[in-house]
PDB file with one MODEL, atoms N, CA, C and O in Angstrom:
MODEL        1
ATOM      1  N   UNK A   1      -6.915 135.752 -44.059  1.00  0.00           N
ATOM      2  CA  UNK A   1      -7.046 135.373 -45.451  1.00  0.00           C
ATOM      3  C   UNK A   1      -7.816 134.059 -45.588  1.00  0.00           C
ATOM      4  O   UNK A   1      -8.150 133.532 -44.527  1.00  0.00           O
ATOM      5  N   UNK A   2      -8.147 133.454 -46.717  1.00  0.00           N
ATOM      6  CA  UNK A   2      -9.054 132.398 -47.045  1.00  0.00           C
ATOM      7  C   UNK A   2      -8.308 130.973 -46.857  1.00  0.00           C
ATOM      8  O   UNK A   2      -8.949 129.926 -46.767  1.00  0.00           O
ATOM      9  N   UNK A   3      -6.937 131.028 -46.806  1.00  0.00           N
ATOM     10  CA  UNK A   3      -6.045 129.717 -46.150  1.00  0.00           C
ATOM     11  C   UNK A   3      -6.367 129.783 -44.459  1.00  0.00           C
ATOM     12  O   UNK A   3      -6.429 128.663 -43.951  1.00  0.00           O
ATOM     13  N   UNK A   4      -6.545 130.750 -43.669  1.00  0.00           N
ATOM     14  CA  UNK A   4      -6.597 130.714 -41.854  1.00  0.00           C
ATOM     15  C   UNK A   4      -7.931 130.245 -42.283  1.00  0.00           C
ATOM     16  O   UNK A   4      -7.972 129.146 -41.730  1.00  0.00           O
ATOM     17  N   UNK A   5      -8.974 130.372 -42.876  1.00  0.00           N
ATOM     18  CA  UNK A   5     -10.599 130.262 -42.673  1.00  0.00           C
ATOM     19  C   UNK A   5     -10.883 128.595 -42.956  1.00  0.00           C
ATOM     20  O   UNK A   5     -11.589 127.767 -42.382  1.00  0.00           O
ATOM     21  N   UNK A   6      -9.831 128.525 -44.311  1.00  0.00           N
ATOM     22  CA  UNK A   6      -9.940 127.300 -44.705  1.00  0.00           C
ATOM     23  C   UNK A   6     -10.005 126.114 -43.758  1.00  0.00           C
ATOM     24  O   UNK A   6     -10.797 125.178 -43.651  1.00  0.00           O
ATOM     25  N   UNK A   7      -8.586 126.572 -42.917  1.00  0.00           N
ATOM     26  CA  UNK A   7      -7.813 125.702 -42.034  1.00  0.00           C
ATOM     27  C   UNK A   7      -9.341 125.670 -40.821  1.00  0.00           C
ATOM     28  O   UNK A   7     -10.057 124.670 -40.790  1.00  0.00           O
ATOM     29  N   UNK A   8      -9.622 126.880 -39.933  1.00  0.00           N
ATOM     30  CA  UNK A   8     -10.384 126.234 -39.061  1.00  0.00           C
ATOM     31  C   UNK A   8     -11.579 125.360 -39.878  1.00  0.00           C
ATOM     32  O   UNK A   8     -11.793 124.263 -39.362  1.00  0.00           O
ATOM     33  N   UNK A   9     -12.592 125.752 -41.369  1.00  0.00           N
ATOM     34  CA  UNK A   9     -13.514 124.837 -41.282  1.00  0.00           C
ATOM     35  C   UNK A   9     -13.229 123.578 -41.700  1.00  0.00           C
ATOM     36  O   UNK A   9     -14.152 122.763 -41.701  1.00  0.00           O
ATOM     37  N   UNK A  10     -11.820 123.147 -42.162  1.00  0.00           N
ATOM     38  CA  UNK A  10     -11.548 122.174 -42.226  1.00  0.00           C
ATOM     39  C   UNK A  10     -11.675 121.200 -41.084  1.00  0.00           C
ATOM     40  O   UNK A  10     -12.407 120.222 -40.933  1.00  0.00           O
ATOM     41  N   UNK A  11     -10.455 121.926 -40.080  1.00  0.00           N
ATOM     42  CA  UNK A  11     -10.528 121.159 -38.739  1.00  0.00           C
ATOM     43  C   UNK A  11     -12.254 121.240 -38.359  1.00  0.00           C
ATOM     44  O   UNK A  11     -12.548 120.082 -38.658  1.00  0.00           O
ATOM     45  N   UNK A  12     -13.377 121.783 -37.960  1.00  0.00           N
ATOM     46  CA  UNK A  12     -14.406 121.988 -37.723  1.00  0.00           C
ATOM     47  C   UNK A  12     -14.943 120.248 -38.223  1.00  0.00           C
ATOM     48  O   UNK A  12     -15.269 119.249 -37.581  1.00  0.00           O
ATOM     49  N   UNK A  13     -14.806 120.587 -39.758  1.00  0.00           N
ATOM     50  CA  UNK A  13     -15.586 119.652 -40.532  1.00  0.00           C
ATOM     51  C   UNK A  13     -15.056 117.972 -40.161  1.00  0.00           C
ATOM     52  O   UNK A  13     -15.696 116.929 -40.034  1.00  0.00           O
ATOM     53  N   UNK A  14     -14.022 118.196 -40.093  1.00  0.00           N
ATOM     54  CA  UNK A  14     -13.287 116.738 -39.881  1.00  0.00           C
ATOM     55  C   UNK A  14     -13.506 116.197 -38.900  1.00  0.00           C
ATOM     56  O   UNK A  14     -13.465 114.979 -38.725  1.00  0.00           O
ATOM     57  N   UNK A  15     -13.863 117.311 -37.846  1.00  0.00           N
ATOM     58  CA  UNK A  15     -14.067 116.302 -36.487  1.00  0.00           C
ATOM     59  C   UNK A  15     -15.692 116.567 -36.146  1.00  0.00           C
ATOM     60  O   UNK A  15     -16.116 116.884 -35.035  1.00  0.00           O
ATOM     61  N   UNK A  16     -16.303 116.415 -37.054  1.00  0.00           N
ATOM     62  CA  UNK A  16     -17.702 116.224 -36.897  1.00  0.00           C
ATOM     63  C   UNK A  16     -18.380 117.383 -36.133  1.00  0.00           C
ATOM     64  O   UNK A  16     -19.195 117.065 -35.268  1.00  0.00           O
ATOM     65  N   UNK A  17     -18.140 118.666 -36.352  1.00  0.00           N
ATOM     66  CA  UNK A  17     -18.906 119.767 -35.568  1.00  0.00           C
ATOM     67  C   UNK A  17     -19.233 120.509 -36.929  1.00  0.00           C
ATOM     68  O   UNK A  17     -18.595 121.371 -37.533  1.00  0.00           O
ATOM     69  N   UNK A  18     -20.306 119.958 -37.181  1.00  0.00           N
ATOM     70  CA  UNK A  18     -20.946 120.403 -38.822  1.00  0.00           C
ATOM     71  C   UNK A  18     -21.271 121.669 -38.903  1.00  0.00           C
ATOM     72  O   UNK A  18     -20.909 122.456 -39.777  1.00  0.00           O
ATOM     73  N   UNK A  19     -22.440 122.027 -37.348  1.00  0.00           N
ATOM     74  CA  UNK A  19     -23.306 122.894 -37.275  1.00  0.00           C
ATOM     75  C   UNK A  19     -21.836 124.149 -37.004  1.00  0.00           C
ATOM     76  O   UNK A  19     -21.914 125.251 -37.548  1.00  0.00           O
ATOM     77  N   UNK A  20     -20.672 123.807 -36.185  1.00  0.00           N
ATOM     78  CA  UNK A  20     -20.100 124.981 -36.598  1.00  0.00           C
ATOM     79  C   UNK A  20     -19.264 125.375 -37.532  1.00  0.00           C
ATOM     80  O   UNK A  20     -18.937 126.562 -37.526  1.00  0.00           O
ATOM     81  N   UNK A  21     -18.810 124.620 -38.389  1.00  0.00           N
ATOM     82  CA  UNK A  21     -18.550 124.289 -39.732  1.00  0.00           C
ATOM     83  C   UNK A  21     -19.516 125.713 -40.604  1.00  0.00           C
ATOM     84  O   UNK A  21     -19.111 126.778 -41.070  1.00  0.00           O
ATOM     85  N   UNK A  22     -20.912 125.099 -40.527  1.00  0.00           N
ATOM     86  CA  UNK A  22     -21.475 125.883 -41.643  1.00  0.00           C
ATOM     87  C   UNK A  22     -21.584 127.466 -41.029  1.00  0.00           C
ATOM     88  O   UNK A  22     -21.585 128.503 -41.693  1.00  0.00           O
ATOM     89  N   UNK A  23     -21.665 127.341 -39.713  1.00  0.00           N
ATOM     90  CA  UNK A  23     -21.660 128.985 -38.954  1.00  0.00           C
ATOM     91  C   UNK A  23     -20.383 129.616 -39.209  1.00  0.00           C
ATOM     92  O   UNK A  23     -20.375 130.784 -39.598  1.00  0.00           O
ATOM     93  N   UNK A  24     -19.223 128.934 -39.024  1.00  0.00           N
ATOM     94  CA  UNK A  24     -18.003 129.681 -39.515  1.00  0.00           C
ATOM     95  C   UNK A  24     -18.147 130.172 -40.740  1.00  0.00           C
ATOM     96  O   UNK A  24     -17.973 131.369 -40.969  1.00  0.00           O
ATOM     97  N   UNK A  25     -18.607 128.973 -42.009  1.00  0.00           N
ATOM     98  CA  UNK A  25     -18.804 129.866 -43.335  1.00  0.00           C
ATOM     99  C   UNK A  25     -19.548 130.742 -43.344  1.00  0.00           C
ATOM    100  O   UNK A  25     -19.026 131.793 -43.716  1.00  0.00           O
ATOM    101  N   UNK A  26     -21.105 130.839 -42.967  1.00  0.00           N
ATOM    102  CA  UNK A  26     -21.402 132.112 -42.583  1.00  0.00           C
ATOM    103  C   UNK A  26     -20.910 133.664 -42.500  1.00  0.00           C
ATOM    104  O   UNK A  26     -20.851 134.665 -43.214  1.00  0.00           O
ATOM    105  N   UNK A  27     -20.562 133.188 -41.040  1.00  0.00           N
ATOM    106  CA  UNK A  27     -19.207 134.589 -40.812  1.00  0.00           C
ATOM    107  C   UNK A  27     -18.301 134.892 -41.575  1.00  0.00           C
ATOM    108  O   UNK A  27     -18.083 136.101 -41.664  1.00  0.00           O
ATOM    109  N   UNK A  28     -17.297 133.804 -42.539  1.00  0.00           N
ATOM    110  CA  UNK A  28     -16.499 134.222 -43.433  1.00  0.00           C
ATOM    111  C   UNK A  28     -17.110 135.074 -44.826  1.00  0.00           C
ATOM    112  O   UNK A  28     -16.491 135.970 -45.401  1.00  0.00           O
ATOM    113  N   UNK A  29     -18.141 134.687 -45.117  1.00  0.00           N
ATOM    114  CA  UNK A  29     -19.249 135.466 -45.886  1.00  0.00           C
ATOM    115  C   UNK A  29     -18.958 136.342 -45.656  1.00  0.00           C
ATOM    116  O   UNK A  29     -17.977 136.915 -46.131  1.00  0.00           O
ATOM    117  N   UNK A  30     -20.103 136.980 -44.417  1.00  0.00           N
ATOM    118  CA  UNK A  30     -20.353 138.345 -43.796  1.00  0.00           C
ATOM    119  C   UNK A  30     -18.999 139.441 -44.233  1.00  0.00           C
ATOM    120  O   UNK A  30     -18.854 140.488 -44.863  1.00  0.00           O
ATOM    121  N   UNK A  31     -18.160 138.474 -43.473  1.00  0.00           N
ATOM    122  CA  UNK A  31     -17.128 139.476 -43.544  1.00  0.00           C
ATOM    123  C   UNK A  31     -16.361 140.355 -44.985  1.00  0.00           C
ATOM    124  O   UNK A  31     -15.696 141.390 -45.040  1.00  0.00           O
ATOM    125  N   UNK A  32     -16.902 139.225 -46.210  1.00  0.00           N
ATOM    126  CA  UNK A  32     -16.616 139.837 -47.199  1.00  0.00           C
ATOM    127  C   UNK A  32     -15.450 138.767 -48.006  1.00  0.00           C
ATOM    128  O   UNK A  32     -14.750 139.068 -48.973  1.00  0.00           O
ATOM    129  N   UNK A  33     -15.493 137.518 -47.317  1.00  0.00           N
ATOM    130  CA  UNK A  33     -14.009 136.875 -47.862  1.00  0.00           C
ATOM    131  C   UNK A  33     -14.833 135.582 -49.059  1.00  0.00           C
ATOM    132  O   UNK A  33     -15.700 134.779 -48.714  1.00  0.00           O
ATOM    133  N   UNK A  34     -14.371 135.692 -50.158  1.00  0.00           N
ATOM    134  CA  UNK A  34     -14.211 135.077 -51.236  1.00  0.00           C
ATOM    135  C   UNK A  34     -14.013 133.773 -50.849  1.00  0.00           C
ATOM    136  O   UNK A  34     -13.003 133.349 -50.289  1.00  0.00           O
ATOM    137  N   UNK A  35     -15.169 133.025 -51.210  1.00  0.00           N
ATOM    138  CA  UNK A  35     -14.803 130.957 -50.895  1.00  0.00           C
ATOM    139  C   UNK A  35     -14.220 130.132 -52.003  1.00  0.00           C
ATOM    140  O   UNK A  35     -14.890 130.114 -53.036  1.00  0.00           O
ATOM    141  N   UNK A  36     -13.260 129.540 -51.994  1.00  0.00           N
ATOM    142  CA  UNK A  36     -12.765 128.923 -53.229  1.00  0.00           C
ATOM    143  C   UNK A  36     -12.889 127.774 -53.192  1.00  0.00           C
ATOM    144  O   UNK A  36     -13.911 127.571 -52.536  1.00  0.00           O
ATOM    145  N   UNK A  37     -12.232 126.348 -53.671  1.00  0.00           N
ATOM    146  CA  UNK A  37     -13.043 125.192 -53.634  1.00  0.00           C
ATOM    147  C   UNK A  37     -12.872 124.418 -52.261  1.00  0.00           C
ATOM    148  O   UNK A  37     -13.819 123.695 -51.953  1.00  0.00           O
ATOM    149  N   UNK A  38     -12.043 124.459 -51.596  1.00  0.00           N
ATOM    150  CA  UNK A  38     -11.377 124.005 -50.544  1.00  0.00           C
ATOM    151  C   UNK A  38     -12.798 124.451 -49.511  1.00  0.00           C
ATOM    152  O   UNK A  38     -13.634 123.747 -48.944  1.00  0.00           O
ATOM    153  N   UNK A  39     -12.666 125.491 -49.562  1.00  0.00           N
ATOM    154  CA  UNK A  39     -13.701 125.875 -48.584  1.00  0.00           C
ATOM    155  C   UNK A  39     -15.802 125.363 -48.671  1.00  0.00           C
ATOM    156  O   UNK A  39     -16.782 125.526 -47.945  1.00  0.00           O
ATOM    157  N   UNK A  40     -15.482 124.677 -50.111  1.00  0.00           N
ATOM    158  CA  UNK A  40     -16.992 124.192 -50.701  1.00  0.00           C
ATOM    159  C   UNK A  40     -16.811 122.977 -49.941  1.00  0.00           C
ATOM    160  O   UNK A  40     -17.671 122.435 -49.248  1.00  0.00           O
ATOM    161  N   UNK A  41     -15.230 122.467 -50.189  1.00  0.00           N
ATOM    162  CA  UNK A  41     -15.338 120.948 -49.429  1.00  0.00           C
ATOM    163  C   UNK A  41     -15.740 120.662 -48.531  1.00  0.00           C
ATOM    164  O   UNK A  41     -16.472 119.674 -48.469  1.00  0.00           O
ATOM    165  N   UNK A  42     -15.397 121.494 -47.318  1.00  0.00           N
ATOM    166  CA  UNK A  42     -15.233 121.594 -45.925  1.00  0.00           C
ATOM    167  C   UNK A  42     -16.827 121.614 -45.552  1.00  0.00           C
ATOM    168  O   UNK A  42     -17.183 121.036 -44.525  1.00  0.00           O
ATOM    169  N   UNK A  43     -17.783 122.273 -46.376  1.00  0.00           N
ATOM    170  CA  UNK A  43     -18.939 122.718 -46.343  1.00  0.00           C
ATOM    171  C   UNK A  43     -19.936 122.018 -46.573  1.00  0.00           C
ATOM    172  O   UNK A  43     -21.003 121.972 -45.962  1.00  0.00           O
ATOM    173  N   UNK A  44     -19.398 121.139 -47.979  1.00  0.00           N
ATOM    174  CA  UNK A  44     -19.842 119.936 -48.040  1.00  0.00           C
ATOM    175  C   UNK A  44     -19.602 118.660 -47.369  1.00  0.00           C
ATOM    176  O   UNK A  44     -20.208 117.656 -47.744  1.00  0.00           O
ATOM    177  N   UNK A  45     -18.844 118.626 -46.498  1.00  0.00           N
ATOM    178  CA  UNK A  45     -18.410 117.599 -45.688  1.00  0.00           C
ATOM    179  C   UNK A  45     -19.222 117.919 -44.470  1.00  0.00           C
ATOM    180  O   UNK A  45     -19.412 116.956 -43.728  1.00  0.00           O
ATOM    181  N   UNK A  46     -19.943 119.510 -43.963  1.00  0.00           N
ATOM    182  CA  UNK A  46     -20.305 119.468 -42.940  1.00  0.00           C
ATOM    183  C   UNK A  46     -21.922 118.923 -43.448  1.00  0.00           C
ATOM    184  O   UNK A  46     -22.585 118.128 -42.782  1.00  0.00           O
ATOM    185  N   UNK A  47     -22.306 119.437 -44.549  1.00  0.00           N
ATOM    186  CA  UNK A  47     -23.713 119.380 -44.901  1.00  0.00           C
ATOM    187  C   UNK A  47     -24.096 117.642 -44.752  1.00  0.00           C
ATOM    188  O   UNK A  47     -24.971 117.124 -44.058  1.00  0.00           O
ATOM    189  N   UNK A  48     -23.061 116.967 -45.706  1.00  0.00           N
ATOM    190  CA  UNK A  48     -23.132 115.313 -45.681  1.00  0.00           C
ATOM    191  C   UNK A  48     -23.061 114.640 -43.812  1.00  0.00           C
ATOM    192  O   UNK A  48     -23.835 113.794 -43.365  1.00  0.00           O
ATOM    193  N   UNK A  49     -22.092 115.216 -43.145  1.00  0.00           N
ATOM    194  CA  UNK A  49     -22.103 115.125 -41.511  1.00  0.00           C
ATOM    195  C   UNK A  49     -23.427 115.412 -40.987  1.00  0.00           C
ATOM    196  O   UNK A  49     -23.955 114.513 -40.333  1.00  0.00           O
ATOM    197  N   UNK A  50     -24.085 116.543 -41.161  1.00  0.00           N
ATOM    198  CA  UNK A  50     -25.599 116.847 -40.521  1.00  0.00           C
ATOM    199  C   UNK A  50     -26.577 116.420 -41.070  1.00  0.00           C
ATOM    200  O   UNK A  50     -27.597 116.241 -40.405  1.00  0.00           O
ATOM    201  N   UNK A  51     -26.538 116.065 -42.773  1.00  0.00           N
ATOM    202  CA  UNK A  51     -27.730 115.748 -43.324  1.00  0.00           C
ATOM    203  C   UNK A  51     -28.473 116.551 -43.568  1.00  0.00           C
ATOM    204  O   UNK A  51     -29.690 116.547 -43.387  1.00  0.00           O
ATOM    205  N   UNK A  52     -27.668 117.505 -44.108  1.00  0.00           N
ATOM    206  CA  UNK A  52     -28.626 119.069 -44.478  1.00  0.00           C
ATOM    207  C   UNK A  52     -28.540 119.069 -45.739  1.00  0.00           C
ATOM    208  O   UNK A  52     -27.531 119.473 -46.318  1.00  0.00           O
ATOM    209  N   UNK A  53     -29.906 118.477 -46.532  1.00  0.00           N
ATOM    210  CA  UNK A  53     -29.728 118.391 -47.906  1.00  0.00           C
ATOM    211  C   UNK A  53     -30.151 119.883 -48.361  1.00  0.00           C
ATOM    212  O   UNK A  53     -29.619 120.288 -49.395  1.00  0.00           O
ATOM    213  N   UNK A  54     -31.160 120.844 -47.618  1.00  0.00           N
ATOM    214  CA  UNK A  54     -31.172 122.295 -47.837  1.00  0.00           C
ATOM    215  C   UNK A  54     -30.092 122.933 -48.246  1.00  0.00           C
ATOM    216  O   UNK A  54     -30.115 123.553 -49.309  1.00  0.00           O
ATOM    217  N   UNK A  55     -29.185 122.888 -47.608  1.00  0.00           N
ATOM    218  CA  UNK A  55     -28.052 123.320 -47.021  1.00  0.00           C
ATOM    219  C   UNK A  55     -26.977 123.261 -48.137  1.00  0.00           C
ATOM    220  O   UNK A  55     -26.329 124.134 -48.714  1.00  0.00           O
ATOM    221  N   UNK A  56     -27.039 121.533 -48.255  1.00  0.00           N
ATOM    222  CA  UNK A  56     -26.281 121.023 -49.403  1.00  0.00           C
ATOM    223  C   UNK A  56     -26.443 121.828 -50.612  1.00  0.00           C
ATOM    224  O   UNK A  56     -25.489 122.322 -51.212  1.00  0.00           O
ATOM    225  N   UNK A  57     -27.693 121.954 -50.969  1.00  0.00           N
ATOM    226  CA  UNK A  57     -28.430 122.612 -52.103  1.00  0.00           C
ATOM    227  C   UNK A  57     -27.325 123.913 -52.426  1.00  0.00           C
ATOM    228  O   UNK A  57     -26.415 124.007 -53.249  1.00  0.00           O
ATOM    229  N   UNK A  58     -27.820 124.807 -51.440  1.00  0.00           N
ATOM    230  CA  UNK A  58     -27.284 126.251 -51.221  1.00  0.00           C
ATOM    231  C   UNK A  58     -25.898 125.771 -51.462  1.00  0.00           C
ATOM    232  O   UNK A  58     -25.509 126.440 -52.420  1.00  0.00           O
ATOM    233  N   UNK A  59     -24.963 124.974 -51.101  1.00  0.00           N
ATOM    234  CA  UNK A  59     -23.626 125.431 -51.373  1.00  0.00           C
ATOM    235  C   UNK A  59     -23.388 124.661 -53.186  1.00  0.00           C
ATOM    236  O   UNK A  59     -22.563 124.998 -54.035  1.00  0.00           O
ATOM    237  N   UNK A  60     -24.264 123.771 -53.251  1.00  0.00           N
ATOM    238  CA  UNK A  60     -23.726 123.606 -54.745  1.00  0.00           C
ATOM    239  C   UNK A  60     -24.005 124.862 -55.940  1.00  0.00           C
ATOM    240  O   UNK A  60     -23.481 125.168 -57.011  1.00  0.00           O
ATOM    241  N   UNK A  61     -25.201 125.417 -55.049  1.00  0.00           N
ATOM    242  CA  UNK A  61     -25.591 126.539 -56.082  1.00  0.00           C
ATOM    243  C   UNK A  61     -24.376 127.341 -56.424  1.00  0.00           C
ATOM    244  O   UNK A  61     -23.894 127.509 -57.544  1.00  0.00           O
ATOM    245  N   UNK A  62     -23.977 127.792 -55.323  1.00  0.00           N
ATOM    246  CA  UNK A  62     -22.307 128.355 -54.523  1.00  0.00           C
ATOM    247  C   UNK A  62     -21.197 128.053 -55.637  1.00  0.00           C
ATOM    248  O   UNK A  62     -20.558 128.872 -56.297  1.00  0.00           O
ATOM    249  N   UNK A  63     -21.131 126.349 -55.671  1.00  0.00           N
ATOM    250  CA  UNK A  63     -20.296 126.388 -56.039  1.00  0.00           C
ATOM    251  C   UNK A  63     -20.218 126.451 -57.661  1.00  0.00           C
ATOM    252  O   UNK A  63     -19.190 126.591 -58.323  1.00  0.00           O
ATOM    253  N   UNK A  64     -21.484 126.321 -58.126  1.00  0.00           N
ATOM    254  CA  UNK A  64     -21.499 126.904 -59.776  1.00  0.00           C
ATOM    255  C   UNK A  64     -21.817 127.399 -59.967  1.00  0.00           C
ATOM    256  O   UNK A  64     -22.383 127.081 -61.013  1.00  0.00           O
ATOM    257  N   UNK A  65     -22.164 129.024 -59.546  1.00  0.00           N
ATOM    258  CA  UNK A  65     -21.808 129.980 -59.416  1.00  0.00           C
ATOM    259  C   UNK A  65     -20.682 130.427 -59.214  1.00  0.00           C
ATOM    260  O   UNK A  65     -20.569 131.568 -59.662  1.00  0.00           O
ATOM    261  N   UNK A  66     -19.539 129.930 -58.602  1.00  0.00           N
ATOM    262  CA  UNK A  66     -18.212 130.227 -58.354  1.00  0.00           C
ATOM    263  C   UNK A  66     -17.209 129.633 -59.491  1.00  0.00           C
ATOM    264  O   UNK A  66     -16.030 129.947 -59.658  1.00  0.00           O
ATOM    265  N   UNK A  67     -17.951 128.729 -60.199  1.00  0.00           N
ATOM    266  CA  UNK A  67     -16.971 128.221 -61.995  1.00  0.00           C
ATOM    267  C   UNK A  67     -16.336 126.927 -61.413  1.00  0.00           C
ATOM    268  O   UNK A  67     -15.255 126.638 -61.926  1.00  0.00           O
ATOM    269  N   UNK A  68     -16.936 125.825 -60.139  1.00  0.00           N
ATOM    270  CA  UNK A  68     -16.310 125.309 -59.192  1.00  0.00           C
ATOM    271  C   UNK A  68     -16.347 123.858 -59.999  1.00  0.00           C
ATOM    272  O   UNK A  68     -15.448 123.049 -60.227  1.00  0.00           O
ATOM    273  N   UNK A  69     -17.567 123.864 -60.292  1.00  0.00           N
ATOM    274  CA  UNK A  69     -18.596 122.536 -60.900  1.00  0.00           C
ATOM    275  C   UNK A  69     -17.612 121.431 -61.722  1.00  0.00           C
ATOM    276  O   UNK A  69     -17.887 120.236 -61.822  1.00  0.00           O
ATOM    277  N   UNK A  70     -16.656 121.945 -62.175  1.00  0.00           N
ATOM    278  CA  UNK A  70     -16.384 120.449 -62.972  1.00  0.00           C
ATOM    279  C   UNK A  70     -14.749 120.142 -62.285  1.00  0.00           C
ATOM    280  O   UNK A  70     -13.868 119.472 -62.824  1.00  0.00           O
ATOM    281  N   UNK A  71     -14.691 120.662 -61.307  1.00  0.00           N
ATOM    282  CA  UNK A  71     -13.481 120.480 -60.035  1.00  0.00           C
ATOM    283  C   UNK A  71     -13.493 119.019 -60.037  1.00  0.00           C
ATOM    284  O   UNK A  71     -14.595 118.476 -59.950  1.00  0.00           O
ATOM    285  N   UNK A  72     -12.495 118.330 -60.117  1.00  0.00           N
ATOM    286  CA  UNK A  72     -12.710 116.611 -59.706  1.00  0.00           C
ATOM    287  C   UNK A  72     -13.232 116.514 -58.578  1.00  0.00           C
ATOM    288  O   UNK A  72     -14.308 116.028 -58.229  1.00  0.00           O
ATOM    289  N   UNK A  73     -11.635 117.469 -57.473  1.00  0.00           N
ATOM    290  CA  UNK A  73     -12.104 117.327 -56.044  1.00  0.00           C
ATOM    291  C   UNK A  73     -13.632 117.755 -55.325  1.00  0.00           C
ATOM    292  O   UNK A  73     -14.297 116.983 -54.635  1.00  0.00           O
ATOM    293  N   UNK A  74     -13.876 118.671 -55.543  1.00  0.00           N
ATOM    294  CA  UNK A  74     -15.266 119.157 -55.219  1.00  0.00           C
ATOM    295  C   UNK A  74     -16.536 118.187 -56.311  1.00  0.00           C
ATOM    296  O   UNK A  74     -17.704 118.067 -55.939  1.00  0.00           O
ATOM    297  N   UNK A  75     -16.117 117.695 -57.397  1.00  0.00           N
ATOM    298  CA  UNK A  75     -17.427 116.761 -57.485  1.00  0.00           C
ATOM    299  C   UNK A  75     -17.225 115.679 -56.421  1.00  0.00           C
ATOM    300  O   UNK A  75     -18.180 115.434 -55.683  1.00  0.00           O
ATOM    301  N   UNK A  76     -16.148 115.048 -56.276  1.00  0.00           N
ATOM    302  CA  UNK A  76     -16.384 113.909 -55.097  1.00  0.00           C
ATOM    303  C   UNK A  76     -16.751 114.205 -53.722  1.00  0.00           C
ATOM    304  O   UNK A  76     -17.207 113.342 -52.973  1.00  0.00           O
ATOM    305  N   UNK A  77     -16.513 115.704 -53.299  1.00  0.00           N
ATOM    306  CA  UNK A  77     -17.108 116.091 -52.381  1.00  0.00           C
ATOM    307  C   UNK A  77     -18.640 115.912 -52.636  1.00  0.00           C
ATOM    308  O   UNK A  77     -19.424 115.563 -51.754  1.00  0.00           O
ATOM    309  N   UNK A  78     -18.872 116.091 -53.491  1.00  0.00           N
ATOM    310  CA  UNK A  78     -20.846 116.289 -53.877  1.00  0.00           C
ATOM    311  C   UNK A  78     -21.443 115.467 -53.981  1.00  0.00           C
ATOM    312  O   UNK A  78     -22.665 115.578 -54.080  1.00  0.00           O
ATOM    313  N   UNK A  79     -20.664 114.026 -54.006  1.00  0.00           N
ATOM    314  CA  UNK A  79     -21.319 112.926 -54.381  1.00  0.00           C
ATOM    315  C   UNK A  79     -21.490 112.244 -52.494  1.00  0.00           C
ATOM    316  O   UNK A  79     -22.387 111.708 -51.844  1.00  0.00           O
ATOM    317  N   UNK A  80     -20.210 112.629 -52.264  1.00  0.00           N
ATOM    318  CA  UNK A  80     -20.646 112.377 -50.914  1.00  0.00           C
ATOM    319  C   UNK A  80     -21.805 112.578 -50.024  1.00  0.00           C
ATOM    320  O   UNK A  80     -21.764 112.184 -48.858  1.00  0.00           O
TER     321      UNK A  80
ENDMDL
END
């Protein structure tokens, strides 16, 4: 479920392994699983870690598209 996915890209993101951070979201994609804001964080924490402003791009699109955008938590993720 989207709490086990959460949990590894959290841990991923926190300890600075960005690049597999954003590959896990990837795969959680693929597979068909629904990202909610928790999981934008994690994403955005890896993008701000690597300096992937591309990257960055793509998940804000993500996340307003997903109705995410006026989240407190996820704007302070974005500003990051």
């Amino acid at each position: 479920d989207v709490v086990s996915w959460n949990a590894m890209l959290a841990a991923y993101a926190r300890n600075g392994y960005g690049k597999e951070t954003l590959e896990l979201l990837r795969q959680m994609e693929l597979e068909g699983m629904e990202a909610d804001k928790i999981t934008f964080i994690s994403a955005l924490d890896a993008c701000a870690d690597l300096g992937t402003l591309a990257e960055g791009r793509k998940n804000h699109a993500s996340i307003i598209e997903n109705g995410f955008e006026s989240d407190v938590i996820v704007g302070t993720a974005l500003v990051n």
